[in-house]
Backbone as CSV, one residue per row, in Angstrom:
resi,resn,N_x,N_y,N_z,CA_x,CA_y,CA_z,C_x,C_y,C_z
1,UNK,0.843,-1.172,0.000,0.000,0.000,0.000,0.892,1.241,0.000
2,UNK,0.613,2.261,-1.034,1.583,3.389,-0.880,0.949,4.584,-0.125
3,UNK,1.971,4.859,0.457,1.565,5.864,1.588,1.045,7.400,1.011
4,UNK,0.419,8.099,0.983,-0.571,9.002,0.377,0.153,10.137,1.089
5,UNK,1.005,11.386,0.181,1.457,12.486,0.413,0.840,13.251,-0.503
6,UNK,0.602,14.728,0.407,-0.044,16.073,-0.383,1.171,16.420,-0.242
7,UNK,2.001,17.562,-1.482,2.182,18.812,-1.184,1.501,19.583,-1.327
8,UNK,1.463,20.974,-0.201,0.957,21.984,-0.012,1.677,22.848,-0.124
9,UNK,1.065,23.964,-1.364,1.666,24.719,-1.924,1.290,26.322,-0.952
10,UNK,2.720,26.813,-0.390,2.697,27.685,0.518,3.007,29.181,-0.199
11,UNK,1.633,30.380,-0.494,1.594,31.079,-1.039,1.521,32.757,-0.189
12,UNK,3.171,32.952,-0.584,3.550,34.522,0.035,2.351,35.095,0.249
13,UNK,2.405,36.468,1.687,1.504,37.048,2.111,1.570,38.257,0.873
14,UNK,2.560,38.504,-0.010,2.722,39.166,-1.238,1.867,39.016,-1.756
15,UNK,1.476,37.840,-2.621,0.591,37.654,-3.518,-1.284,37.462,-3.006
16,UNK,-0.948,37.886,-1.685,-2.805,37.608,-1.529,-2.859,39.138,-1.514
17,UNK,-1.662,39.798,-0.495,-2.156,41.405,-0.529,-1.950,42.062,-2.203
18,UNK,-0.898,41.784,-2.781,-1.358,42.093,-4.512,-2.756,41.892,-5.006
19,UNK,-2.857,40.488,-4.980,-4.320,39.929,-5.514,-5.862,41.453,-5.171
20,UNK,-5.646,41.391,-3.551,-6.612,42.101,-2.715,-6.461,43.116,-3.109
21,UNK,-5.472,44.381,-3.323,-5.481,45.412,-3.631,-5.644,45.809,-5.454
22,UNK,-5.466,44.688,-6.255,-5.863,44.498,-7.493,-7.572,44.362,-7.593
23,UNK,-7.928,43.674,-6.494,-9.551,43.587,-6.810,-10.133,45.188,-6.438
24,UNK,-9.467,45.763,-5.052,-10.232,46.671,-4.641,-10.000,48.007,-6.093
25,UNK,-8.957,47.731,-6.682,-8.723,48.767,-7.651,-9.926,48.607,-8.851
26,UNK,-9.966,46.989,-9.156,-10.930,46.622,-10.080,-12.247,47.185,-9.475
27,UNK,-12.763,47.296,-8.462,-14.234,47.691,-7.856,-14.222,48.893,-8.325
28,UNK,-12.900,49.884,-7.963,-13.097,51.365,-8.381,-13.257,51.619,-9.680
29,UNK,-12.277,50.566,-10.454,-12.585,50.911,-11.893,-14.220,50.752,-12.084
30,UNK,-14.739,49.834,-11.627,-16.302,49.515,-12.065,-17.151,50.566,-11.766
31,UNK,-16.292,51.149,-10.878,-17.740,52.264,-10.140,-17.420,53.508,-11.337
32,UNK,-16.458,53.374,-11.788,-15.606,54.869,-12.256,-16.510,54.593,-14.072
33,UNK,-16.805,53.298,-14.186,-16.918,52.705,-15.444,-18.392,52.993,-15.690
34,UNK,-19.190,53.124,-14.460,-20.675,52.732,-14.433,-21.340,54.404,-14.699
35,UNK,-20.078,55.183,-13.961,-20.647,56.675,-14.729,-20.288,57.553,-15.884
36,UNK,-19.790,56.576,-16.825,-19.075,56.950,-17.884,-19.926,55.995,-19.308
37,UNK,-20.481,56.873,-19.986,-21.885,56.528,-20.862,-21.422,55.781,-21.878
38,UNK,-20.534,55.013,-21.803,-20.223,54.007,-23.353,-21.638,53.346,-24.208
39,UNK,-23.054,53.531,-23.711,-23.894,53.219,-24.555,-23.908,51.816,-24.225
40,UNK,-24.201,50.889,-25.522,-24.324,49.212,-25.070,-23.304,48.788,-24.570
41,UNK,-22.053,49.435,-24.409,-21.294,48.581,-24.081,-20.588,48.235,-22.848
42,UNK,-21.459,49.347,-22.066,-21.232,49.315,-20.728,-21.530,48.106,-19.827
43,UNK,-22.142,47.085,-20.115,-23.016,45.812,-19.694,-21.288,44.726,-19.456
44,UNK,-21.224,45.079,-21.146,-20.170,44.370,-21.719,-18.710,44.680,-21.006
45,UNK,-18.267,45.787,-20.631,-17.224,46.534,-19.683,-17.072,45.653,-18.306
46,UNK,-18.392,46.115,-17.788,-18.357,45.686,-16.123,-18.678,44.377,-15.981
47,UNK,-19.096,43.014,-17.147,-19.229,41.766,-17.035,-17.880,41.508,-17.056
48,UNK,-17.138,42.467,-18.178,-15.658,41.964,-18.491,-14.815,41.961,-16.896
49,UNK,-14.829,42.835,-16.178,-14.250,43.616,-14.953,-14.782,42.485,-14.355
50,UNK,-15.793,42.343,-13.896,-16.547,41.354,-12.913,-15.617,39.782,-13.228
51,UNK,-15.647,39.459,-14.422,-14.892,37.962,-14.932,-13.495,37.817,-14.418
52,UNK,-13.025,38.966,-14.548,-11.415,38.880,-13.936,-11.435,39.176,-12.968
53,UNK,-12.350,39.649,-11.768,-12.177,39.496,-10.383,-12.985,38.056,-9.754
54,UNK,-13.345,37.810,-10.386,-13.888,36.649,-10.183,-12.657,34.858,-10.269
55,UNK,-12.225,35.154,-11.468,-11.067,34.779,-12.311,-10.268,34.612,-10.955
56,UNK,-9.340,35.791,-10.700,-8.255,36.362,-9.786,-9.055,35.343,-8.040
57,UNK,-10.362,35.836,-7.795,-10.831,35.047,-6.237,-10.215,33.201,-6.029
58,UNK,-11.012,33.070,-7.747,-11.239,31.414,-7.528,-9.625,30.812,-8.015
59,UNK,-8.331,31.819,-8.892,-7.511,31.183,-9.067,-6.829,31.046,-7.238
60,UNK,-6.755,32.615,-6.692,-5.885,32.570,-5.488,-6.238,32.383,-4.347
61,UNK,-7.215,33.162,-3.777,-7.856,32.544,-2.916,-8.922,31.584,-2.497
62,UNK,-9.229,30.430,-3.391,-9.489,29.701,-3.727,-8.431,28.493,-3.966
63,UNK,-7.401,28.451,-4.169,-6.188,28.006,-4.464,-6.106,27.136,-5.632
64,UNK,-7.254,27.888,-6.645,-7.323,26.303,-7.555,-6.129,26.716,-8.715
65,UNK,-4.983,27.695,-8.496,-3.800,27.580,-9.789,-3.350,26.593,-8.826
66,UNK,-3.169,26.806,-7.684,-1.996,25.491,-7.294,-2.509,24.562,-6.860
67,UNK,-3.928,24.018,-7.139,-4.658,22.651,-6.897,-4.098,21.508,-7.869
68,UNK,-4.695,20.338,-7.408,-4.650,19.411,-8.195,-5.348,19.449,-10.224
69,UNK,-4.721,18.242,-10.567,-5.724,18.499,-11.938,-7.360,18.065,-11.752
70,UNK,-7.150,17.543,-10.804,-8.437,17.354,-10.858,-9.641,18.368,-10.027
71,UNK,-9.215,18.922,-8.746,-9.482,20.147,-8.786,-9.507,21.078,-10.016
72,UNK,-9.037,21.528,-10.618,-8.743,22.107,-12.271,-10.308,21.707,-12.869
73,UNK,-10.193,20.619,-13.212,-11.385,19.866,-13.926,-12.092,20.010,-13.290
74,UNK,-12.971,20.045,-11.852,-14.079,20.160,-11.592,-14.581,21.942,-11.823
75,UNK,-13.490,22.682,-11.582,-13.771,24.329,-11.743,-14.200,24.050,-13.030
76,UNK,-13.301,23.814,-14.117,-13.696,23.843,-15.452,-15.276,23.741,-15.480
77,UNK,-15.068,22.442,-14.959,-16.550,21.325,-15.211,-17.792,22.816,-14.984
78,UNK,-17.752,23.217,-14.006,-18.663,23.833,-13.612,-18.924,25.080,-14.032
79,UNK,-17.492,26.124,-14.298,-17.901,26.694,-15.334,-18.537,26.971,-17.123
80,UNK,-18.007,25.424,-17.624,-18.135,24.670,-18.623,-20.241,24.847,-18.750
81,UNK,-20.746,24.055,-17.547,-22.104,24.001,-17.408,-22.674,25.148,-17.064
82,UNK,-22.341,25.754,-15.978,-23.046,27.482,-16.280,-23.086,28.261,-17.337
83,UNK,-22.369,28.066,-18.578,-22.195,28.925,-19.780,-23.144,28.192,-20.597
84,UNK,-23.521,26.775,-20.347,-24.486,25.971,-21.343,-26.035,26.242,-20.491
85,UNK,-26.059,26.141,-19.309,-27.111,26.786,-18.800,-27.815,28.442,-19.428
86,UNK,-26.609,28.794,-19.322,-26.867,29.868,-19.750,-27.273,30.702,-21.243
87,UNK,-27.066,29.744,-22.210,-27.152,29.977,-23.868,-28.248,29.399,-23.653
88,UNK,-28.402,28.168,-22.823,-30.188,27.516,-23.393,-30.925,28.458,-22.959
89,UNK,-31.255,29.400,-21.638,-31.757,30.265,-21.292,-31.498,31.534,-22.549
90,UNK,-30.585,31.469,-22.992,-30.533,32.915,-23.470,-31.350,32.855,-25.030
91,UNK,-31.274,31.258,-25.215,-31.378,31.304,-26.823,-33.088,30.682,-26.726
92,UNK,-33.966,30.608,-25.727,-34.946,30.780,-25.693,-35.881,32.679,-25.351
93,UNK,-34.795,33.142,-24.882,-35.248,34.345,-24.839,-34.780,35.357,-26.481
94,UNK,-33.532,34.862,-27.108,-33.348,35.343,-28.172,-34.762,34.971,-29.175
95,UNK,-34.845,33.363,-29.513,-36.128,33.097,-30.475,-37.277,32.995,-29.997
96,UNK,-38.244,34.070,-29.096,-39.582,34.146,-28.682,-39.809,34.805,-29.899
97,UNK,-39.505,36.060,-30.374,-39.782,36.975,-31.427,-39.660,35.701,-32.767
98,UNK,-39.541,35.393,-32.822,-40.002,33.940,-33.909,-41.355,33.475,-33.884
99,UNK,-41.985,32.972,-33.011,-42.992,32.711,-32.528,-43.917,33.874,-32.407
100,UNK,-43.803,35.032,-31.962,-44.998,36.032,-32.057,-45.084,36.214,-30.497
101,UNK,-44.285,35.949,-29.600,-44.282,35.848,-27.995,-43.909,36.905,-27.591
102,UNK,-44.269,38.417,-27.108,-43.090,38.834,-26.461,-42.464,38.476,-25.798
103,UNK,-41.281,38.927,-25.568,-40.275,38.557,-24.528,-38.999,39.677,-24.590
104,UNK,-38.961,40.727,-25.417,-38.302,41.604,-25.284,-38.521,42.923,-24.783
């Protein structure tokens, strides 16, 4: 029977206070972003902003860059299925106007 070792990957108080002061900068950008009238594409801006602080939580404090692969694969997994959740939802609200339904 082989004896079962983790390494645990020990991550400088550097890189969480970087991480932390990178998000709080990202919040300001969002707020700074939300009064500045880009038209449609403002949705598109602060989803973008939102993805990479989100991104940045679940790689570091979360620890899944220095997890296993299989840790890896279940994040995937799950982001993988929220994005398919999310097109079936979206692509029933895109083709109502096909049908004669509102929905817009």
């Amino acid at each position: 029977m082989q004896a079962h070792t983790e390494e645990h990957h020990i991550v400088p108080k550097r890189v969480y206070a970087l991480v932390f002061v990178t998000l709080i900068i990202l919040t300001w950008v969002t707020a700074w972003v939300s009064t500045v009238d880009l038209g449609r594409m403002n949705i598109y801006v602060a989803l973008s902003i939102a993805v990479f602080k989100a991104t940045l939580v679940v790689l570091f404090f979360m620890h899944v860059k220095y997890g296993s692969r299989l840790t890896k694969l279940i994040v995937c997994s799950g982001i993988l299925w929220l994005m398919l959740l999310l097109f079936i939802t979206m692509s029933d609200i895109w083709t109502r106007g096909w049908i004669g339904v509102p929905g817009r």
